[in-house]
LUMLUM-625114 format. One record per residue (C-alpha): z, y negated, x negated; residue in one letter. Coordinates in nm, 3 decimals, decimal comma. Example, Ala and Ser with C-alpha at 12.3 -4.5 7.8 and 13.67 -1.06 7.14 Angstrom:
// residues 2
<<0,780 0,450 -1,230> 'A'>;
<<0,714 0,106 -1,367> 'S'>;
This chain:
// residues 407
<<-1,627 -2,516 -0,601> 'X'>;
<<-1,674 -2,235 -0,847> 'X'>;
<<-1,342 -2,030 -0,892> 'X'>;
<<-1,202 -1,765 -1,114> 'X'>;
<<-1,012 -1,525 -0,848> 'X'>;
<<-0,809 -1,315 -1,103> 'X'>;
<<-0,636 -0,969 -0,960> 'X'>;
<<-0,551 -0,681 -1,238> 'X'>;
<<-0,617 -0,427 -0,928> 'X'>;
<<-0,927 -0,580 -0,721> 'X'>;
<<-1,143 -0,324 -0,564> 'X'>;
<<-1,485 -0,334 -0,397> 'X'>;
<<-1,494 -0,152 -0,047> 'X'>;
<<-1,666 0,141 -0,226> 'X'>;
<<-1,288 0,237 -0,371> 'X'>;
<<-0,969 0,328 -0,201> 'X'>;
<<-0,728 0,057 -0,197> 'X'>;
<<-0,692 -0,321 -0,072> 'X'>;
<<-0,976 -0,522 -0,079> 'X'>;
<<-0,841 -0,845 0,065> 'X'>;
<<-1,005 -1,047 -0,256> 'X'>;
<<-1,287 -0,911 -0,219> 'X'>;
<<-1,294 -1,010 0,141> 'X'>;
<<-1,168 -1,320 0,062> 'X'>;
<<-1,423 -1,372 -0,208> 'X'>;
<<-1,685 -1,310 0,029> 'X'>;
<<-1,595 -1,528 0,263> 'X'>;
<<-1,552 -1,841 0,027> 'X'>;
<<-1,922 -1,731 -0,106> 'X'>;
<<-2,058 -1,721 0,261> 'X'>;
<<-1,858 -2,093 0,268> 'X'>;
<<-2,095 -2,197 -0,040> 'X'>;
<<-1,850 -2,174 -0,332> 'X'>;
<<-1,897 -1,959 -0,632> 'X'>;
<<-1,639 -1,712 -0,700> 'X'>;
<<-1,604 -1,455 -0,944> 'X'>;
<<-1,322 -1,200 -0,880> 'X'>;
<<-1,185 -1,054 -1,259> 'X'>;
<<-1,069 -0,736 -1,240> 'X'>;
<<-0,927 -0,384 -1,415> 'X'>;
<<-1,220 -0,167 -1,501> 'X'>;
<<-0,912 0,109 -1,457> 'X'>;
<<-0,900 0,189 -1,121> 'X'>;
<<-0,478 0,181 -1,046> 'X'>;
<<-0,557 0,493 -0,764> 'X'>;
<<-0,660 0,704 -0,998> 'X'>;
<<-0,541 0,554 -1,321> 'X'>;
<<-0,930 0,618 -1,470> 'X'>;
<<-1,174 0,467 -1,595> 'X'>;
<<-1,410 0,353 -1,325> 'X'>;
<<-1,659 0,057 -1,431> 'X'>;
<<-1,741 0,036 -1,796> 'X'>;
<<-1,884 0,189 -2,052> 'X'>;
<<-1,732 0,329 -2,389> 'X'>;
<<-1,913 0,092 -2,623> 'X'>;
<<-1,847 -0,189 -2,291> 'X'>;
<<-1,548 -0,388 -2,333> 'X'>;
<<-1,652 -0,653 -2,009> 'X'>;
<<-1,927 -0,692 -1,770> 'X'>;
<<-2,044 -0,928 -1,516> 'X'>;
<<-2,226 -0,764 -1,244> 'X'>;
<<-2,275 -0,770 -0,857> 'X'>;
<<-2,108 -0,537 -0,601> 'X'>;
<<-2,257 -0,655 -0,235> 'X'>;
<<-2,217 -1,027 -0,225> 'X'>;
<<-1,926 -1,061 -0,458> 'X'>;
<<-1,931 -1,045 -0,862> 'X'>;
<<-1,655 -0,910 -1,090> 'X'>;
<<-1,586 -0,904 -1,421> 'X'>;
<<-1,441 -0,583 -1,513> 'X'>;
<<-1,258 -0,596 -1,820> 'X'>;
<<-1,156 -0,290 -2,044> 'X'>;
<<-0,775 -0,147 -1,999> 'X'>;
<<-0,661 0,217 -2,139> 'X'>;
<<-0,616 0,404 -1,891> 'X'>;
<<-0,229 0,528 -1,796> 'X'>;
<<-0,016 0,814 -1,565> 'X'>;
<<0,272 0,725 -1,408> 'X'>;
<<0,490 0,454 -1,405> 'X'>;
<<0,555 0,451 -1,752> 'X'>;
<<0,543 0,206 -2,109> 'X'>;
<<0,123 0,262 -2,128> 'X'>;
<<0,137 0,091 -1,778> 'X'>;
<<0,326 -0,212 -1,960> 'X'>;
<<0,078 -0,183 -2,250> 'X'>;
<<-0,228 -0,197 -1,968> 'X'>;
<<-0,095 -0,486 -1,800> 'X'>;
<<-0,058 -0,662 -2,132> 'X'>;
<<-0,428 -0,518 -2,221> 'X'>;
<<-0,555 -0,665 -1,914> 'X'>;
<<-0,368 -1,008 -1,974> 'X'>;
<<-0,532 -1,023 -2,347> 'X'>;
<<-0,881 -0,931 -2,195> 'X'>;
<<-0,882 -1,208 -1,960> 'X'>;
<<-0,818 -1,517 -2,221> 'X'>;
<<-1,059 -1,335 -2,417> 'X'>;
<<-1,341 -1,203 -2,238> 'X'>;
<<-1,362 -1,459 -1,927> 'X'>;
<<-1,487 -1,704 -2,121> 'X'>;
<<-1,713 -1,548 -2,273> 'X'>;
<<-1,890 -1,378 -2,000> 'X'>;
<<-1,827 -1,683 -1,694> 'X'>;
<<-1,906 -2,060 -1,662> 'X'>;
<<-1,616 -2,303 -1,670> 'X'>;
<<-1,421 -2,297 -1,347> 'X'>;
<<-1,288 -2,561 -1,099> 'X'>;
<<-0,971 -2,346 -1,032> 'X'>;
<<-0,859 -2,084 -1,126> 'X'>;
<<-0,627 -1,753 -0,899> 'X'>;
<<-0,371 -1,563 -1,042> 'X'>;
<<-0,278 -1,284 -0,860> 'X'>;
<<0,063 -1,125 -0,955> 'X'>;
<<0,017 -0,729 -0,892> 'X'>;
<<0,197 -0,808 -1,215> 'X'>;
<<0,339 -1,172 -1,401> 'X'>;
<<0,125 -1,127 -1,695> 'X'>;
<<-0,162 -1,108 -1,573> 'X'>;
<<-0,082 -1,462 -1,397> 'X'>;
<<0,039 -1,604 -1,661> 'X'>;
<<-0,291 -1,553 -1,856> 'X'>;
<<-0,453 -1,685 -1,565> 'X'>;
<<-0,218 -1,981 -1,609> 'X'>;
<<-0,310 -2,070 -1,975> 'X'>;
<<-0,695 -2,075 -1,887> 'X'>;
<<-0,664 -2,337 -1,636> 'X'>;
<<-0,423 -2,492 -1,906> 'X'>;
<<-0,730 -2,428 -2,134> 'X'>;
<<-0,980 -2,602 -1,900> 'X'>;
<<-0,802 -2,847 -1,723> 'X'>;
<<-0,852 -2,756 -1,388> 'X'>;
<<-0,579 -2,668 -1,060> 'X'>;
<<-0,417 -2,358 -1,111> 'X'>;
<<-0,320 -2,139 -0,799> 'X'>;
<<-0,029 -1,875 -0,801> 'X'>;
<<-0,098 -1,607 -0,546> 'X'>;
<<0,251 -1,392 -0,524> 'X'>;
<<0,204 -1,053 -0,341> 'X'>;
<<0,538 -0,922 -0,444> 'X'>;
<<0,831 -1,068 -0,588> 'X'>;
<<0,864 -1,048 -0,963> 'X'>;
<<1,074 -0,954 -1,088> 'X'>;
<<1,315 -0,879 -0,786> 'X'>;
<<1,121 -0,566 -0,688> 'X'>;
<<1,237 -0,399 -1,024> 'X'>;
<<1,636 -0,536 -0,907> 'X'>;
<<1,637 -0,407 -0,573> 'X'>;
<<1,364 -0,095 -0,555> 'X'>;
<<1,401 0,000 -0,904> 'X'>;
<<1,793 -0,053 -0,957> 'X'>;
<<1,695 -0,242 -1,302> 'X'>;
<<2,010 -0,479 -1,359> 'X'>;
<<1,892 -0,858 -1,390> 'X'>;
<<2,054 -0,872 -1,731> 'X'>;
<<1,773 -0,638 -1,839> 'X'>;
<<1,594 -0,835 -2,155> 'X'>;
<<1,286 -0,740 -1,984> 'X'>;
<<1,391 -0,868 -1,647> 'X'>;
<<1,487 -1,163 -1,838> 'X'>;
<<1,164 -1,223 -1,925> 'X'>;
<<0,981 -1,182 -1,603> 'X'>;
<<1,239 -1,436 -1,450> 'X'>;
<<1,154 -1,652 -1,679> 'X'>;
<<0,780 -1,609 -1,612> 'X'>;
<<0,820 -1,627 -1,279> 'X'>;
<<0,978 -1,936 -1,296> 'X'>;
<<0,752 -2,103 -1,513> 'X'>;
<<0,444 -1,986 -1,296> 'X'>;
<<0,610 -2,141 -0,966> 'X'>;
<<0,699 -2,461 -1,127> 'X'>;
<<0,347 -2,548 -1,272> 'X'>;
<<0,124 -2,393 -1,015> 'X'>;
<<-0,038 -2,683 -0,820> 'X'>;
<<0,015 -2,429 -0,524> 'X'>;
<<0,129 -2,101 -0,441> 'X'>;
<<0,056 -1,885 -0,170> 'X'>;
<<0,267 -1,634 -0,042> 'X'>;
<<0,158 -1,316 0,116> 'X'>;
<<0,512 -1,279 0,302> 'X'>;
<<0,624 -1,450 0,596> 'X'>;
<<0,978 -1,546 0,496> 'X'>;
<<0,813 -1,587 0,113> 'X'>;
<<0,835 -1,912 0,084> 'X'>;
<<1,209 -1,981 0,185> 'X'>;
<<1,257 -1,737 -0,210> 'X'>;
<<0,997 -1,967 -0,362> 'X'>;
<<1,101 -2,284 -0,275> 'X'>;
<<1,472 -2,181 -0,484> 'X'>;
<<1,277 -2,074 -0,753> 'X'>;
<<0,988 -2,353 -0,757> 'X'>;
<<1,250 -2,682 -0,664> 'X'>;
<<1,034 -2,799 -0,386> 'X'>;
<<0,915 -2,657 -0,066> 'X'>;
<<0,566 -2,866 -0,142> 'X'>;
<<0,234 -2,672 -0,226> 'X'>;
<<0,357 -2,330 -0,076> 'X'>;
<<0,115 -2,143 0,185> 'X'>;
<<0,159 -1,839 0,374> 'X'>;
<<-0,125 -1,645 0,395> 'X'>;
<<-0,089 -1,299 0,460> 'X'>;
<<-0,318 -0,987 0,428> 'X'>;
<<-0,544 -0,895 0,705> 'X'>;
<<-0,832 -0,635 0,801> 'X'>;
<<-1,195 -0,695 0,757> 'X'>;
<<-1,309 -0,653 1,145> 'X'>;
<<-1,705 -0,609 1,027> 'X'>;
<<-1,531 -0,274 0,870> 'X'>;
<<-1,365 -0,168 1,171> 'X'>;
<<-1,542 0,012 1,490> 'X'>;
<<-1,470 -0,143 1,828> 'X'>;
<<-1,134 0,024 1,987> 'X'>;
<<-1,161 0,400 2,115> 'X'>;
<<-0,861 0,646 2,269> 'X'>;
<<-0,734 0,909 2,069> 'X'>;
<<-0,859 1,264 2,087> 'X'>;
<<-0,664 1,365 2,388> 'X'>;
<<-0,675 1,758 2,264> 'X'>;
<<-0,284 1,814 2,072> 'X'>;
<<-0,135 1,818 1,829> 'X'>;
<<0,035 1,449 1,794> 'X'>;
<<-0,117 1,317 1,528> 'X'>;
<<0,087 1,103 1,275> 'X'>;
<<-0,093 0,933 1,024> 'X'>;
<<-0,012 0,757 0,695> 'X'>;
<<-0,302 0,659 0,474> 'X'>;
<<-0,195 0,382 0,200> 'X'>;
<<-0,028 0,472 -0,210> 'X'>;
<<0,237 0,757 -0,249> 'X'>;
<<0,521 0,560 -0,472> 'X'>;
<<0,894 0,537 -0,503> 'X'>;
<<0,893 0,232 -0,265> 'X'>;
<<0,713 0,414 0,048> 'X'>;
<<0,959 0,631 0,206> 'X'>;
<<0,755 0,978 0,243> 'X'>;
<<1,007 1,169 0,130> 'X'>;
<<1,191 1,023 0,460> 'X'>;
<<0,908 1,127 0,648> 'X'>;
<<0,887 1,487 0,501> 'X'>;
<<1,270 1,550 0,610> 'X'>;
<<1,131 1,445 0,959> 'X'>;
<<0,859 1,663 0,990> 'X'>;
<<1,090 1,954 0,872> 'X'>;
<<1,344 1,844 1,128> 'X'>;
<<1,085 1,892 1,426> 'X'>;
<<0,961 2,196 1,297> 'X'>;
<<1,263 2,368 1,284> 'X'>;
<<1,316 2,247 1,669> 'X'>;
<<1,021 2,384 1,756> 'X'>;
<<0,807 2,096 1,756> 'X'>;
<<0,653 2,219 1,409> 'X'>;
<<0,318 2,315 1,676> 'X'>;
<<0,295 2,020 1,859> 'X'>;
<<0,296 1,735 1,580> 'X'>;
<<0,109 1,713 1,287> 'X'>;
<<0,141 1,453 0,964> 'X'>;
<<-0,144 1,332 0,786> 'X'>;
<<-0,078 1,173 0,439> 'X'>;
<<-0,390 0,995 0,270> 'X'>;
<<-0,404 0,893 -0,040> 'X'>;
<<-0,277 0,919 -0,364> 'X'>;
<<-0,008 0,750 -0,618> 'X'>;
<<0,279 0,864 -0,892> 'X'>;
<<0,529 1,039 -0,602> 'X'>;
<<0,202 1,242 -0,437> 'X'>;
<<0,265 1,547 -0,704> 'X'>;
<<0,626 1,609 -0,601> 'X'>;
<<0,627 1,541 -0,223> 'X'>;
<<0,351 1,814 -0,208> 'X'>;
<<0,576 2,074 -0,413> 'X'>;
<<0,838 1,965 -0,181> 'X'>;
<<0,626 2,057 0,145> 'X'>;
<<0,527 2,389 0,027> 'X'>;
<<0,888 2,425 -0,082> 'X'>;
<<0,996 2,390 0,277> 'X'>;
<<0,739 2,582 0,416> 'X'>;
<<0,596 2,279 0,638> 'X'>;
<<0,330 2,367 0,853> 'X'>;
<<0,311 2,090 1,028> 'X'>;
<<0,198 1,840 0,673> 'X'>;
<<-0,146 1,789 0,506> 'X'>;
<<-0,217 1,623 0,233> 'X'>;
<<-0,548 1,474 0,174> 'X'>;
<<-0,688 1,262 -0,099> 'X'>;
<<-0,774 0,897 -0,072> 'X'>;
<<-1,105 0,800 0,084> 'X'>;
<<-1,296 0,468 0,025> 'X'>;
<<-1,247 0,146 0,259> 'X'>;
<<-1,548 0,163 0,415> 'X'>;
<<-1,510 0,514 0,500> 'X'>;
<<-1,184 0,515 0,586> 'X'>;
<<-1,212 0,397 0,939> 'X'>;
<<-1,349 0,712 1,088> 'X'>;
<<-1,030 0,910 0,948> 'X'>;
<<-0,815 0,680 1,083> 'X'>;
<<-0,942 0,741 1,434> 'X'>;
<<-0,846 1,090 1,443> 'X'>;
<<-0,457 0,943 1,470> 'X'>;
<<-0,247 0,923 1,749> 'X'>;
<<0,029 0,717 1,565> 'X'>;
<<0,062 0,525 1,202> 'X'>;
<<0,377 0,571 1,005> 'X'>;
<<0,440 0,237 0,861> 'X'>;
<<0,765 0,320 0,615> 'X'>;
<<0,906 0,181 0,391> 'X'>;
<<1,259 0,272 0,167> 'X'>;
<<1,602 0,020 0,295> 'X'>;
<<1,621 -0,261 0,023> 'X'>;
<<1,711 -0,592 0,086> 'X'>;
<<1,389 -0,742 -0,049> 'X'>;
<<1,198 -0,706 0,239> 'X'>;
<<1,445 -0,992 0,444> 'X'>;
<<1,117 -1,214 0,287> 'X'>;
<<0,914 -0,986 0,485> 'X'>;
<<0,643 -0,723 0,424> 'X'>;
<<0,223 -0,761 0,419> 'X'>;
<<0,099 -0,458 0,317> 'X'>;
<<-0,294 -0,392 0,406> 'X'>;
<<-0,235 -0,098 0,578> 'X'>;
<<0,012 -0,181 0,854> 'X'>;
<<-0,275 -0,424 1,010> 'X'>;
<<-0,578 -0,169 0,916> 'X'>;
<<-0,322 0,094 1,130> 'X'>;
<<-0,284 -0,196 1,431> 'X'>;
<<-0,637 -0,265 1,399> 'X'>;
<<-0,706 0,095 1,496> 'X'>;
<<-0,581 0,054 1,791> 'X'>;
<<-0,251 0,253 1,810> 'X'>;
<<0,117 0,280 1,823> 'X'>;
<<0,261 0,232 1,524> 'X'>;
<<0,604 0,384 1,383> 'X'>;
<<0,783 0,082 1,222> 'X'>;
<<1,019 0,186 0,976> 'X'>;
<<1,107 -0,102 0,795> 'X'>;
<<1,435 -0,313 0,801> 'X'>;
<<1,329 -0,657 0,787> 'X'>;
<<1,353 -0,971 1,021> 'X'>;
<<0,988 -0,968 1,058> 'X'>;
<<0,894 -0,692 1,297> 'X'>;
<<0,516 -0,742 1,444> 'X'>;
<<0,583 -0,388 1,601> 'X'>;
<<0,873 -0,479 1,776> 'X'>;
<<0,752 -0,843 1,862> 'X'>;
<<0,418 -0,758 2,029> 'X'>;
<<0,545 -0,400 2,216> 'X'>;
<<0,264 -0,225 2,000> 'X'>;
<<0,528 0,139 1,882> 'X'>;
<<0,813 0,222 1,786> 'X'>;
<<1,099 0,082 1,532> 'X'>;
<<1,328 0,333 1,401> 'X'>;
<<1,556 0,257 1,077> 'X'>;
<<1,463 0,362 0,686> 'X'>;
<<1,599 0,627 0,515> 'X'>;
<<1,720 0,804 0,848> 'X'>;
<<1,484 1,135 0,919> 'X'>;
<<1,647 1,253 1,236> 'X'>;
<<1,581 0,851 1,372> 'X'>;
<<1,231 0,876 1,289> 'X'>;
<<1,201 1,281 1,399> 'X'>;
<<1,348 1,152 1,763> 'X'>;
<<1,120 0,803 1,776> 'X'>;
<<0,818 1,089 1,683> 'X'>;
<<0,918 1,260 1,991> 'X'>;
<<0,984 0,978 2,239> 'X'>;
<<0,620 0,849 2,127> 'X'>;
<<0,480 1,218 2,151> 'X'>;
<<0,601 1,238 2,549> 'X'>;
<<0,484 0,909 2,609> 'X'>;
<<0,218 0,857 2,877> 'X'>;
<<-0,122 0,839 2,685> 'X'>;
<<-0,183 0,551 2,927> 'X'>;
<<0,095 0,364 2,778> 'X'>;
<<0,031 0,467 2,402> 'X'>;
<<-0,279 0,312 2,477> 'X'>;
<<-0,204 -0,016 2,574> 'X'>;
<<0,082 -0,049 2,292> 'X'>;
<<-0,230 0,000 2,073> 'X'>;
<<-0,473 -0,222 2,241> 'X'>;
<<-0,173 -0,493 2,214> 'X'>;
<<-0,138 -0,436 1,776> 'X'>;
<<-0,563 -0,442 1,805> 'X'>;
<<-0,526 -0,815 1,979> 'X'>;
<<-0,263 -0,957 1,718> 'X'>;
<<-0,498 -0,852 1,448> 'X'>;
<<-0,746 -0,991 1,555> 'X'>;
<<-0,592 -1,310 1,632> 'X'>;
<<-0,327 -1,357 1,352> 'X'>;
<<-0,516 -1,148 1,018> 'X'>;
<<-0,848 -1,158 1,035> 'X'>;
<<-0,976 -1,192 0,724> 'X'>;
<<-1,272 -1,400 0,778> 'X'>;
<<-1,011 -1,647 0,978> 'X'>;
<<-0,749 -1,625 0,672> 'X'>;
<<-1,044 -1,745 0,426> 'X'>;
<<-1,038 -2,057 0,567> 'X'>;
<<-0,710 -2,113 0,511> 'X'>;
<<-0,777 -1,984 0,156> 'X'>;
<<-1,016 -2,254 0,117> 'X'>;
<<-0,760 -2,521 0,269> 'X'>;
<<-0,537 -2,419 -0,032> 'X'>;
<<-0,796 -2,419 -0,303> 'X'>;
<<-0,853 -2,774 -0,223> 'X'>;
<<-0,538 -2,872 -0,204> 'X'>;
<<-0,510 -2,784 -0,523> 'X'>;
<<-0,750 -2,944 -0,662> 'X'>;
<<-0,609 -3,307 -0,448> 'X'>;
<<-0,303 -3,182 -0,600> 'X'>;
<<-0,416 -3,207 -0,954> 'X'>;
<<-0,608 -3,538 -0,941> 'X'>;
């Protein structure tokens, strides 16, 4: 089966960032299929060009056992109208340059960091009459609704409704990276046929085997992931100025990782406060990433209150931070609580510092003996439930599908 696998923000393992198509890829390669994964030569960490060129507009080449096509975006700051015009660069690259560069497909991906860049994927299978497969990792446009307070009688929002409506209906399938995803879809789509959950998972051949923490203080929390509107560390900041203040400012340090449009101001914010007890630290490549992470003796998996995560939440780091082996801090309100479920941290509410300050400290006095085996517990659901090499088969399952779907 040869397949176009089409994601705006794809990255190799040699960038920060999720890497769960080219994992995926991989995998389906290892199976014997051909896939091509068709991707932003901007890379949407740094907002820079990374891949190409001046005088490139595309290229095909090979990074490990996978091959993208990069295609040519401008490059953009901030969440602002250039990010619209990349998106719609990226869309106008693909039905353009994909062609050119790839042989025909048997199906074709689209990923929607974004609707556009779906839809395009959309109109090439259209093109070349062959299954086309809607992958939705968040929901379009209700993210702008309920995290960006846009009203749904927004002409743009409008629009993306109507995209997204349009992309569920005439998808031969559509997989869902949430767990309660396809309970939205099937409202939006008619039918509760052709929808798959599969979720985002680690890559264990990344990951070392399980060790302790280092047992010499101070209480390491530990977020590594993007730095946007939607995470919450400005929650976390108000926490870590809380137990400093209380005299815990010694015995518990925060580590933030990584790098995104909200990193500027929560850093003026720390040294605004005076907070000791708060690094920053830029973002470090997936396949170096692992090391850093072991120095933690807790995650921070936060995220801001909205009520579009009832569908759930499947964000690469919360199982790269269970994977690790420790307790994680689960600050999320949503019915779907693999924290709470398999005993592996703490859950505290969003948007409430002194809750999270108080579940730091409860964690902090708890035995290490304890704090181990809460992380040895998130290590054993990972392993079990989103391992990537174990959610590529189910990839596959979909793919053809698909194609049974279309005959």
């Amino acid at each position: 089966m040869r397949v176009w696998l089409v994601n705006h923000y794809a990255l190799p393992p040699q960038r920060s960032g999720g890497t769960r198509h080219y994992t995926l890829a991989r995998e389906l390669i290892r199976r014997g299929h051909e896939v091509t994964l068709i991707a932003s030569s901007v890379d949407y960490m740094r907002r820079e060009e990374a891949y190409l060129r001046p005088d490139e507009q595309a290229r095909l080449e090979m990074v490990g056992e996978v091959p993208f096509l990069w295609l040519r975006t401008p490059a953009y700051k901030g969440n602002s109208l250039r990010r619209v015009g990349n998106m719609l660069a990226f869309a106008y690259r693909l039905r353009r340059e994909a062609p050119r560069h790839l042989p025909p497909p048997d199906v074709i991906v689209g990923s929607t960091p974004h609707l556009f860049a779906a839809w395009a994927a959309y109109r090439l299978a259209r093109r070349y009459r062959v299954p086309f497969v809607l992958e939705v990792r968040d929901l379009w446009p209700q993210t702008l609704i309920d995290l960006g307070g846009f009203s749904p009688y927004h002409p743009f929002i409008l629009l993306l409704a109507a995209l997204e409506r349009a992309l569920y209906r005439r998808a031969q399938a559509v997989v869902t990276l949430l767990p309660g995803g396809a309970e939205y879809i099937a409202r939006k789509r008619g039918t509760e046929q052709g929808i798959y959950w599969v979720p985002n998972g680690v890559d264990l051949s990344l990951i070392p085997d399980p060790v302790p923490p280092p047992p010499e203080p101070p209480f390491t929390v530990m977020y590594a992931g993007a730095h946007g509107l939607a995470n919450g560390l400005d929650i976390a900041l108000q926490a870590a100025r809380r137990l400093q203040e209380e005299g815990w400012g010694a015995r518990v340090q925060f580590r933030f990782i990584g790098d995104g449009p909200e990193k500027p101001r929560l850093v003026h914010q720390a040294r605004a406060w005076g907070l000791q007890n708060v690094t920053f630290e830029d973002p470090v490549p997936k396949e170096e990433v692992y090391p850093r992470l072991q120095q933690a003796h807790a995650f921070l998996m936060i995220l801001r209150d909205s009520p579009l995560f009832r569908w759930g939440i499947s964000p690469n780091k919360l199982f790269d931070f269970m994977a690790m082996a420790r307790p994680v801090l689960f600050c999320v309100r949503t019915p779907y609580n693999p924290i709470e479920e398999h005993r592996a941290g703490l859950t505290a509410p969003p948007d409430d510092p002194q809750a999270l300050a108080e579940a730091i400290r409860v964690l902090a006095q708890t035995p290490a003996e304890e704090r181990w085996a809460m992380g040895l517990r998130a290590r054993a659901y990972v392993e079990q439930e989103h391992d990537l090499r174990k959610l590529a088969g189910r990839f596959e399952e979909v793919l053809r599908n698909a194609q049974n779907a279309a005959l």
